[in-house]
VOBA-1610 file (N, C-alpha, C; in pm, whole numbers, padded with zeros to 5 digits, always signed):
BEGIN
Unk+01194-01640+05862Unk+01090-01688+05777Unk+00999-01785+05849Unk+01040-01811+05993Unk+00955-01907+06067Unk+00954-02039+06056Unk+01092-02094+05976Unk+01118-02225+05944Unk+01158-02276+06063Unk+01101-02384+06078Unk+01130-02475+06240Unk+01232-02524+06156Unk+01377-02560+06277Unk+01481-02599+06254Unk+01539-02676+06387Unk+01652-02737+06386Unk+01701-02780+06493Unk+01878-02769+06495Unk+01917-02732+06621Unk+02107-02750+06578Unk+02138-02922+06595Unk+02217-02883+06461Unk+02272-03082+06461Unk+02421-03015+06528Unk+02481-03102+06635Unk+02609-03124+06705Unk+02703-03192+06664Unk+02757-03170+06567Unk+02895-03201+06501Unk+03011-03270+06530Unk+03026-03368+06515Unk+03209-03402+06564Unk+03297-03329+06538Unk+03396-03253+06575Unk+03487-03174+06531Unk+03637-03273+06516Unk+03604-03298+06370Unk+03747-03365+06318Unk+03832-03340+06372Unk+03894-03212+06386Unk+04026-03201+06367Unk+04118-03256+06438Unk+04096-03315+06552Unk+04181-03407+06660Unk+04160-03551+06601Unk+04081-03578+06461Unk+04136-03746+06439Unk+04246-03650+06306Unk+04236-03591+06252Unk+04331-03500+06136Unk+04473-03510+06162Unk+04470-03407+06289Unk+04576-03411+06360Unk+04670-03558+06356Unk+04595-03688+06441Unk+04640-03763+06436Unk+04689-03843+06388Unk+04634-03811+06228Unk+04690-03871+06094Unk+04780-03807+06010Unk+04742-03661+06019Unk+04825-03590+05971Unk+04965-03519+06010Unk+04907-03445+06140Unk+05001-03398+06193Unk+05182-03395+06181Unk+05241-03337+06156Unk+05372-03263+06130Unk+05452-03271+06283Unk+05377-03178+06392Unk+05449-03191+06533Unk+05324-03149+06591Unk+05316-03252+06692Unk+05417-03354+06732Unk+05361-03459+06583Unk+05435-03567+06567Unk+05407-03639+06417Unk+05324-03729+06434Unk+05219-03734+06346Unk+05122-03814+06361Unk+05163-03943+06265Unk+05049-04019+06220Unk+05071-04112+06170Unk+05154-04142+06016Unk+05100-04024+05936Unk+05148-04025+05822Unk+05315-03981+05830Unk+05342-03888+05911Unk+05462-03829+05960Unk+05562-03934+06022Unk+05509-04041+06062Unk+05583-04148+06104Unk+05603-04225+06023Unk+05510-04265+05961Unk+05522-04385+05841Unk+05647-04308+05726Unk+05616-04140+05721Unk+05733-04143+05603Unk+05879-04134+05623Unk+05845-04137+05797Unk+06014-04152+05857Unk+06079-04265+05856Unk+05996-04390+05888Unk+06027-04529+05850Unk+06050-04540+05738Unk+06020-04484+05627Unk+06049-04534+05497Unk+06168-04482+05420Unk+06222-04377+05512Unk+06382-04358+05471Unk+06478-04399+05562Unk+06475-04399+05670Unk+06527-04510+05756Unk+06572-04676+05692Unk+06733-04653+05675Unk+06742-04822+05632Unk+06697-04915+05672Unk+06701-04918+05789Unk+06655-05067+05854Unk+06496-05075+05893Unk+06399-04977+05824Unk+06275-04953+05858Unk+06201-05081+05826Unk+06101-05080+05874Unk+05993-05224+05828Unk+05827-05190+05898Unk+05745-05249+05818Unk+05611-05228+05877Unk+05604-05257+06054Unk+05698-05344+06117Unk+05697-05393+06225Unk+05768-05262+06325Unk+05851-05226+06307Unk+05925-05087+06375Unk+05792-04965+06382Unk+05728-04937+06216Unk+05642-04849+06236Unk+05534-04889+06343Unk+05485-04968+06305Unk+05413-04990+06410Unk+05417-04990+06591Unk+05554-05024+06623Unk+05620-05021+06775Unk+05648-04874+06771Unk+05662-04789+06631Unk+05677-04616+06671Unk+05556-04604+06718Unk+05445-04593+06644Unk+05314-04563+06672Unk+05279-04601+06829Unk+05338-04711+06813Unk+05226-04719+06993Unk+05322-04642+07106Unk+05442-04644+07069Unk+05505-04545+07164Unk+05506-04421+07158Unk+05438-04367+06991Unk+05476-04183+07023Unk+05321-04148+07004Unk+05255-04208+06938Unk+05109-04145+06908Unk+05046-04109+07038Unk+04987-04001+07109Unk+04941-03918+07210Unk+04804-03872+07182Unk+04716-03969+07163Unk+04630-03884+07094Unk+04491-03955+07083Unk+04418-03898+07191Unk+04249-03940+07277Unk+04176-04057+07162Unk+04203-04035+07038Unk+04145-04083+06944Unk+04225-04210+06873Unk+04367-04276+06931Unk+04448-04299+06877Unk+04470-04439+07023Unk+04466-04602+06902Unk+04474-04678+07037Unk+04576-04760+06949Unk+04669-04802+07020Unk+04785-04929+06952Unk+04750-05055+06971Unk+04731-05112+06897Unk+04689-05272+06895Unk+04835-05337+06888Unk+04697-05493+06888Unk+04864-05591+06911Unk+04865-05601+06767Unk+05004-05738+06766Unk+05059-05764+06655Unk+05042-05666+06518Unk+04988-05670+06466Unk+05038-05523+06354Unk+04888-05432+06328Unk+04830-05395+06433Unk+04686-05353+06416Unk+04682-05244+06546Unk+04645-05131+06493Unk+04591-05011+06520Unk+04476-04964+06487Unk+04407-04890+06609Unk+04302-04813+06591Unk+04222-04617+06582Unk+04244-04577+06477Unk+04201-04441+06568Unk+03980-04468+06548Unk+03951-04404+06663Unk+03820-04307+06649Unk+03780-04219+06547Unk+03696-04289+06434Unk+03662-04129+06329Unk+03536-04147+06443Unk+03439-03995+06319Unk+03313-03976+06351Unk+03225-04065+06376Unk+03252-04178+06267Unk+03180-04293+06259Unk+03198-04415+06320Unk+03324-04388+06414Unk+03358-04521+06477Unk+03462-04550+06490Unk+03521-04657+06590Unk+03642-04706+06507Unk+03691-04822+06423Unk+03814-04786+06374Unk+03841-04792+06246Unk+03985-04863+06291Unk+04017-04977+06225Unk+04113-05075+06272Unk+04211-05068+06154Unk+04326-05058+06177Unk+04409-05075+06067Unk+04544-05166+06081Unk+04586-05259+05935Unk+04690-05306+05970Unk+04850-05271+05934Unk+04930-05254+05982Unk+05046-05188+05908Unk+05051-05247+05834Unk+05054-05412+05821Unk+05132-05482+05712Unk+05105-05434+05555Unk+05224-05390+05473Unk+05258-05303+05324Unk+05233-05200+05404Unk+05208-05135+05461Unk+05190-04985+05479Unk+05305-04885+05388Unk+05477-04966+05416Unk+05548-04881+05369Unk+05574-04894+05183Unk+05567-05057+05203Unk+05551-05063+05007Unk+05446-04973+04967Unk+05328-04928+04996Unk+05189-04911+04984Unk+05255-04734+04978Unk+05375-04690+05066Unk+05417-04524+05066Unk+05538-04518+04949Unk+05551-04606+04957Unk+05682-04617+04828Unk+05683-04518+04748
//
């Protein structure tokens, strides 16, 4: 029809998805619900899981109880503390 157009270049989610979602290898949510049947679990353990198993370009371990992944829009800082009352 001769409509001037342009291609917009997309972030392709699915590697921050993965990282939250993911099953295997286990991403974030997959960890947090392992801590929370685990007796001796605590926001402080999840967090020392995360920075030791999370693998993942988009995915940075902070100190004391603060993590970061990369969305589209940036990143995005999070703190465990309640994380697991908060999955209860």
């Amino acid at each position: 029809e001769g409509i001037p157009w342009e291609d917009v270049a997309y972030f392709d989610n699915a590697i921050v998805c993965n990282c939250i979602d993911s099953k295997r290898p286990a991403g974030v949510l997959a960890m947090l619900d392992e801590e929370c049947i685990v007796p001796q679990g605590s926001d402080d353990k999840f967090h020392t899981k995360l920075g030791r198993n999370i693998r993942n370009p988009q995915f940075t371990g902070g100190s004391g109880d603060t993590f970061s992944i990369t969305h589209y829009a940036g990143v995005v800082v999070y703190s465990t503390t309640g994380f697991q009352d908060k999955n209860k």
